[in-house]
C-alpha positions, 0 to 999 in steps of 0.5 A: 335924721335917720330913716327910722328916726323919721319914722317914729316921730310920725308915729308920735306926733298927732299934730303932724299927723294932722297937718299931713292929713291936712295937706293930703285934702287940700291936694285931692281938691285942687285934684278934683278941681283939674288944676293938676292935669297940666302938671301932669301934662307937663312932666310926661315924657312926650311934653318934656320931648317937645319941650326939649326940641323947642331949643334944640334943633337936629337933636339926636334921640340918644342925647335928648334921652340922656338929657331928659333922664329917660331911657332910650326906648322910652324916648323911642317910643314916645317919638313914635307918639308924637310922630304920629300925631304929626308934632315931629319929624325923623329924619335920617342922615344921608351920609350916615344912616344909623343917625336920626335927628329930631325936629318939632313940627309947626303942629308940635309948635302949636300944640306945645304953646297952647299948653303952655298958655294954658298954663300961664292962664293957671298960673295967673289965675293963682297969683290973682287969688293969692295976691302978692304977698302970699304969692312970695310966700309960695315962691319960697316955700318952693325955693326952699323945698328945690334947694338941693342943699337943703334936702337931707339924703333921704329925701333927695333920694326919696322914692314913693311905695319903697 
């Protein structure tokens, strides 16, 4: 289905149109609440750094950048963050100066788990209200909607305000 396709078929259909209103409200409550600042948290760049650089040791922040899909100053500085809050260390090579490796702190290291302990707090604090059946019902709607397979191309090249 066509852009344009898709377009008009939100025009026309009202019950669409409801169910996303729908959506929309159950998504600002859930906001409201402060259950979406951890995912917030997590998709920042300084997250997916420490993420990162919990697995990998002596990384290079050209090659982080180009595995987290961020450009290189924007690794640059937020390394500079994170240094200086204490939860990595640059270091440069003796032998080679122009070569900088990359290690996450003991700080970092804690830091990095609380998240990720607040998180599963959040996580099972879900999966007890929804119960087991609608916690399956979750899984696959989300392994639906991450299936690059089943995406058509506009949304797999979706971009929000273009």
């Amino acid at each position: 289905m066509s852009e344009m396709d898709l377009y008009m078929v939100l025009d026309q259909d009202e019950d669409l149109k409801e169910k996303m209103a729908k959506m929309m409200g159950y998504i600002a409550k859930i906001r409201e609440n402060g259950e979406l600042d951890i995912f917030a948290a997590i998709f920042q760049t300084d997250f997916r750094i420490l993420a990162y650089l919990m697995t990998h040791q002596d990384a290079h922040p050209s090659i982080m950048a180009d595995s987290l899909k961020v450009t290189r100053p924007n690794i640059a500085a937020n390394l500079r963050l994170l240094e200086s809050k204490g939860y990595i260390v640059r270091e440069i090579d003796d032998d080679n100066r122009r070569q900088v490796y990359v290690n996450i702190t003991e700080e970092g290291k804690k830091y990095y788990k609380v998240c990720e302990k607040q998180m599963s707090l959040l996580f099972a604090g879900w999966f007890a209200i929804l119960g087991e059946e609608l916690t399956e019902s979750l899984f696959k709607i989300l392994e639906i909607s991450s299936d690059p397979e089943l995406m058509t191309e506009d949304l797999k090249h979706f971009s929000f305000g273009a």
